[in-house]
C-alpha positions in Angstrom: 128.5 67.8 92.4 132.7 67.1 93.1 131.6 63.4 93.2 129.7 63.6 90.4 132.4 65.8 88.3 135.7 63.1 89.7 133.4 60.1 88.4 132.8 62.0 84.9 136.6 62.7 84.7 137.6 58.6 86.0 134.9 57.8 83.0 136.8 60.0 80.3 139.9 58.5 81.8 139.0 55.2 81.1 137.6 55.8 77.8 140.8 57.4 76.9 142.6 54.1 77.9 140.0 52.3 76.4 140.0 54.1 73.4 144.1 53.2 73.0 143.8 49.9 73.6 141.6 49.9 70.9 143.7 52.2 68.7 146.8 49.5 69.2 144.4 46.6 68.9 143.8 47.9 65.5 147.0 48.7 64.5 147.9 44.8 65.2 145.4 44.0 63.3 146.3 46.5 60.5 149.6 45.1 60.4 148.5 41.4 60.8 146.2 41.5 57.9 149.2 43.5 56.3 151.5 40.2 57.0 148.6 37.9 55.9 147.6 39.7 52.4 152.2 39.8 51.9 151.8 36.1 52.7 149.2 35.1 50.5 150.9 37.5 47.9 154.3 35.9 48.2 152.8 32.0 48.0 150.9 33.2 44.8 154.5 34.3 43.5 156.8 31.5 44.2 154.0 29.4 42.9 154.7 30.8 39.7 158.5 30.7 39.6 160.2 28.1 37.1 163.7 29.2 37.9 166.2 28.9 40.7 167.6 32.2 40.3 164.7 34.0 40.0 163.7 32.5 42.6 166.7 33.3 45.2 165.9 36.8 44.1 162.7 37.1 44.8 163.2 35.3 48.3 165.8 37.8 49.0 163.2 40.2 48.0 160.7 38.9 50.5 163.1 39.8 53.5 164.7 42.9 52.5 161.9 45.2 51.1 158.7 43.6 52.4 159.5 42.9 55.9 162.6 45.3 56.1 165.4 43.0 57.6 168.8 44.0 57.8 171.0 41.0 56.9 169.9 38.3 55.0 171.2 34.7 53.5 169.7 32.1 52.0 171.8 28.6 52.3 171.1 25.8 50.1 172.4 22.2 51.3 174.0 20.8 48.4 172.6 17.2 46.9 170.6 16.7 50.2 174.3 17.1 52.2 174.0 17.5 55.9 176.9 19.9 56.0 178.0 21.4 52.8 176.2 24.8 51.9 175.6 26.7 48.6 175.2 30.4 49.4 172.3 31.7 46.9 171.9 35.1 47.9 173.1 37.2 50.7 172.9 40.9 52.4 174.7 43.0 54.8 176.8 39.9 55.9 180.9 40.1 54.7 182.2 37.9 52.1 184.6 36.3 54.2 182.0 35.1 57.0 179.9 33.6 54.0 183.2 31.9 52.9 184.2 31.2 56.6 180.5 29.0 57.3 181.2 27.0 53.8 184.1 26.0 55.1 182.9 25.3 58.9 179.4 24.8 58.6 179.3 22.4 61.8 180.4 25.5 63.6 177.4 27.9 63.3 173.8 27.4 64.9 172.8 26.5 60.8 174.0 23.1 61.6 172.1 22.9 64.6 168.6 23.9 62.8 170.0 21.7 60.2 170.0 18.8 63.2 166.9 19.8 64.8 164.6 21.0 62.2 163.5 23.4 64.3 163.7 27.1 63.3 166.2 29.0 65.8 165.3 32.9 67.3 167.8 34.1 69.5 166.3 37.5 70.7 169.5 39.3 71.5 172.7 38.2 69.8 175.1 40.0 72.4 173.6 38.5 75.8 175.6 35.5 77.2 172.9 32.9 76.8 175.1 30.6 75.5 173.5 31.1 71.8 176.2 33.2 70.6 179.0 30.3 70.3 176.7 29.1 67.7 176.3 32.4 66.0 178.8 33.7 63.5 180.8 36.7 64.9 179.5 39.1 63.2 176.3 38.6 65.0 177.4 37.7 68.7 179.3 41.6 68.5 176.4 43.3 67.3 173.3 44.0 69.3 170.0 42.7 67.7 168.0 39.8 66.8 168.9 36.8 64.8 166.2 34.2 63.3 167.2 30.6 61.5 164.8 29.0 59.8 164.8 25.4 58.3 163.3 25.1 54.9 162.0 21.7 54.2 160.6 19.6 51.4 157.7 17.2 51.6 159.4 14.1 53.1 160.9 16.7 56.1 164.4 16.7 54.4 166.1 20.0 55.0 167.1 21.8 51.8 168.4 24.6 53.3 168.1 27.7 56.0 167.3 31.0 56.1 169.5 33.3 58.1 167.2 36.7 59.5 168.9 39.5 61.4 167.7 43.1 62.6 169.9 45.3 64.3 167.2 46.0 67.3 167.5 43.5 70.1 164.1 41.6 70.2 162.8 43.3 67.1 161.3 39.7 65.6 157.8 39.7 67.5 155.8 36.5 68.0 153.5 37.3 65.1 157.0 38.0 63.1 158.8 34.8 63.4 155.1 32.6 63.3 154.6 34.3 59.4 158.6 33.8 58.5 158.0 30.1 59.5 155.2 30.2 57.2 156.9 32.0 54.4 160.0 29.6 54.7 157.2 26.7 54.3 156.4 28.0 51.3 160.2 29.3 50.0 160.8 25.3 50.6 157.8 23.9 48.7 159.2 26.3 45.6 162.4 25.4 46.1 161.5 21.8 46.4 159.3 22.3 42.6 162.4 23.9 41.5 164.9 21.3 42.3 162.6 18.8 40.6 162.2 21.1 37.4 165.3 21.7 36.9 166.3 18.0 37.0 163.8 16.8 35.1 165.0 19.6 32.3 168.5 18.3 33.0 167.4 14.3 32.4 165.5 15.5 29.1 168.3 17.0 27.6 171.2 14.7 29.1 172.8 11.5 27.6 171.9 8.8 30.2 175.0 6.5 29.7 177.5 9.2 29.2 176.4 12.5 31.1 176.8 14.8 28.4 174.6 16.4 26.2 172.1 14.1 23.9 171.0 14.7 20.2 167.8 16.3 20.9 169.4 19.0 22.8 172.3 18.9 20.1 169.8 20.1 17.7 168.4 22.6 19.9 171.6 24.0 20.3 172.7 23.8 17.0 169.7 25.8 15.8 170.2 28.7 18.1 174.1 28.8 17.7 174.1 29.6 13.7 171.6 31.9 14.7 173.9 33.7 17.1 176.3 33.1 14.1 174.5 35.0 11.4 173.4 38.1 14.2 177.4 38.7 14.9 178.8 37.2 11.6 180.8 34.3 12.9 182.0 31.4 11.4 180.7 27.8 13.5 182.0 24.6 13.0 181.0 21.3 13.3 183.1 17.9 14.3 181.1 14.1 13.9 183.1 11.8 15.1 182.8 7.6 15.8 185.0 4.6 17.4 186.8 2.6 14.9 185.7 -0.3 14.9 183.5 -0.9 17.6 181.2 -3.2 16.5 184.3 -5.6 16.7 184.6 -4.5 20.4 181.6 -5.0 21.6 181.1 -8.4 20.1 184.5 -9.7 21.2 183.5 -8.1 25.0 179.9 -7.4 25.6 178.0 -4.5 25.7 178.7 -3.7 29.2 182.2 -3.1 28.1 181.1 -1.1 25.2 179.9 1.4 27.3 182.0 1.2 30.0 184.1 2.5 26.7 181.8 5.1 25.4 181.7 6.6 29.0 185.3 6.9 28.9 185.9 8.8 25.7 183.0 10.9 26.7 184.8 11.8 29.8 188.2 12.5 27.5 186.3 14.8 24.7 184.9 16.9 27.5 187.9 17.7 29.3 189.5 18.4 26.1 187.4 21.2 24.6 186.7 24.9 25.7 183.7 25.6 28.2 181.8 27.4 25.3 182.3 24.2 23.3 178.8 21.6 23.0 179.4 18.0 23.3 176.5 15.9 22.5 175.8 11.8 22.2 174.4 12.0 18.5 173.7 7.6 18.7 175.3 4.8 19.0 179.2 5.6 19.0 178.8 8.8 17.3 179.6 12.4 19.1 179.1 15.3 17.7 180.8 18.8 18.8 179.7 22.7 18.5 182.7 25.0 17.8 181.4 28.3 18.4 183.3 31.0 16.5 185.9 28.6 15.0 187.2 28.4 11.7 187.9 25.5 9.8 191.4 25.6 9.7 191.1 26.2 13.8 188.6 22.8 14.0 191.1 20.7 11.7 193.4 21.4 15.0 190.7 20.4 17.4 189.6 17.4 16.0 193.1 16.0 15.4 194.2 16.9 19.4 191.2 15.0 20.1 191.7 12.2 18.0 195.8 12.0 19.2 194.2 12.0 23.0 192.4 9.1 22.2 194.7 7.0 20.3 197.6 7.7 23.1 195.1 6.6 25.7 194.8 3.0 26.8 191.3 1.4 27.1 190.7 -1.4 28.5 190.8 -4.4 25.9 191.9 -1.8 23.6 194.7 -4.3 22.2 191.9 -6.3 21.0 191.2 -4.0 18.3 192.1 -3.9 14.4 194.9 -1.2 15.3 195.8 -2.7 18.6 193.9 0.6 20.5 190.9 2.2 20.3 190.4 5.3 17.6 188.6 7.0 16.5 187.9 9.0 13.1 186.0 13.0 12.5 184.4 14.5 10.0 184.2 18.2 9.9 182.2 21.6 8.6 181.9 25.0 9.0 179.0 27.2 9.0 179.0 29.2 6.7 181.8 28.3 4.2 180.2 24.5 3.6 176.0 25.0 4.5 173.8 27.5 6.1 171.2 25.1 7.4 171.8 23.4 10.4 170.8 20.2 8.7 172.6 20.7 6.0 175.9 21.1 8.2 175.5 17.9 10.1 175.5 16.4 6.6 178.4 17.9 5.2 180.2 16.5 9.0 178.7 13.5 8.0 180.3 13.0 4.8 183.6 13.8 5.7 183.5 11.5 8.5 182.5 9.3 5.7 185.7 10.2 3.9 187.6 9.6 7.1 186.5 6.0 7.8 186.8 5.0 4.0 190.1 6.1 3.8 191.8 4.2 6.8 190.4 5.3 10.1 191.8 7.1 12.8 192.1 10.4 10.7 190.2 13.6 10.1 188.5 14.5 6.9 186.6 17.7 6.2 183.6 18.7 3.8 185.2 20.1 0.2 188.6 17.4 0.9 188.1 14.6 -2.0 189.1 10.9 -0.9 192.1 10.9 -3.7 193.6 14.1 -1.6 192.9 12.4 1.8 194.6 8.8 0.8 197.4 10.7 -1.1 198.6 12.6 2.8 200.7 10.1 4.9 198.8 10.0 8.2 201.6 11.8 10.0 200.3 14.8 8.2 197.2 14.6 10.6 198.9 16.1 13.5 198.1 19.2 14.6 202.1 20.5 13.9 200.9 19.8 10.3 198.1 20.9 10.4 
């Protein structure tokens, strides 16, 4: 019978064990079909997202409140750069490290992954396992595990890292870092959509010769700013503006010249107005600038500073012209003194740059100003101390 009762009580005992194993087997899987359904949750997200920021949020997100990690920051490799990083988002990690691996990126284990492609898990940042001279300080005096992860786009170029950290030494478990790996593959293929959205908006709405904005954005953006005008009840105006004369240029000097030209006074216009200001390629020679909140008395002052930049600057062949330099003339009107449509406004522009060209070139003219008025002012007069 003791036999009988001490093989009863090894049975139970093995049960038992038995029955824990079993009880942690199933919480792995609980938590691995937990990580699977997240993962499966988050690539039906970023699948969705149209927008870089949203989409740094969300990945930032991902790490923080899903899977609970304590530092986080998602570096971006800018134009396909080997070793100049965009911080998108960050977390528990100090400003002045961030700015500190901008600055000396080839310093920190990024560039390594960055080298590699190979994601990076040291599992304890203060052991001397020769790790930590490629980890930021922060991490290598502060026990706990770190985790780098390339992100990659289709053709295996890097776009950027993710940077991982818990404060519990070896806290990132196989199952961790082989989902992570898999979430970063799919942060990249977003990232990569992203990128590719986002310059294919930017190509749609950009001047391809000049860089700046092109008409059909222009009338975009004209629309929604004299809608933003009416809401807050502020005045808009409008500048239209061509080269003198350029016709004669590009037939005495090609058309390669000619825009070698246009490119240059595009460049001069847009680092002479405000950053809330919309320069735009309306065709041909003509530019056309948004003045948000300006009055016309204010544009008459920004149109003639633009057109005294221009005929004080020397362009090549410029000598070669009618006046001996390049010029140009503007038309101006204001929203909502001269129209209240927005097609209506570029015409009003339009005729006063009309009135500027027929009355000498290389002046400014504005809607409501008759052509006797603008021929009877000596052209000194169009300087902005008289104006």
């Amino acid at each position: 019978m003791p036999d009988e009762l001490v093989d009863l009580q090894n049975q139970i005992k093995q049960l038992r064990e038995r029955y824990q194993e079993i009880e942690l087997a199933n919480k792995r899987l609980k938590q691995r079909l937990t990580q699977i359904d997240t993962l499966y949750s988050v690539a039906a997200k970023l699948g969705t997202i149209l927008d870089l920021d949203e989409l740094f949020d969300y990945v930032k997100k991902i790490f923080t409140i899903y899977f609970k990690v304590h530092h986080f920051s998602l570096l971006i490799l800018e134009n396909h750069s080997r070793r100049k990083f965009v911080v998108k988002n960050f977390l528990g990690i100090s400003p002045d490290l961030i700015n500190h691996l901008i600055a000396n990126p080839t310093d920190y284990i990024q560039y390594s992954v960055i080298k590699t492609k190979k994601c990076v898990h040291v599992q304890d940042t203060s052991r001397e396992d020769g790790n930590h001279i490629l980890l930021p300080s922060h991490f290598v005096s502060t026990t706990g595990s770190y985790l780098c992860i390339p992100l990659m786009d289709h053709h295996k170029k890097v776009l950027g890292v993710l940077n991982l950290f818990r404060k519990n030494k070896e806290s990132f478990s196989t199952e961790d870092v082989e989902i992570f790996i898999k979430i970063g593959a799919q942060i990249a293929v977003a990232l990569e959509k992203n990128i590719m959205f986002e310059q294919t908006k930017e190509q749609s709405i950009t001047d391809e010769l000049t860089g700046i904005f092109n008409r059909r954005y222009f009338n975009q953006r004209l629309e929604r700013e004299i809608q933003r005008s009416k809401r807050y009840e502020h005045s808009l105006a409008l500048i239209l503006l061509d080269i003198d004369h350029f016709k004669n240029y590009n037939d005495l000097h090609g058309h390669l010249k000619g825009d070698k030209l246009l490119r240059k006074l595009a460049r001069i216009l847009d680092n002479n107005l405000r950053s809330a200001d919309i320069l735009a390629r309306y065709g041909g020679e003509e530019f056309v600038i948004i003045l948000p909140e300006i009055s016309k008395e204010q544009a008459k002052q920004v149109a003639d500073k633009l057109r005294n930049k221009v005929e004080n600057t020397r362009f090549e062949h410029g000598e070669s012209q009618p006046e001996g330099k390049v010029t140009i003339s503007l038309g101006i009107a204001v929203f909502p003194e001269d129209a209240r449509h927005p097609h209506k406004l570029v015409e009003c522009a339009d005729q006063a740059l009309y009135l500027a060209k027929t009355s000498g070139r290389n002046r400014i003219a504005w809607h409501g100003m008759s052509q006797s008025e603008l021929k009877g002012l000596p052209q000194k007069f169009f300087t902005s101390k008289h104006i």
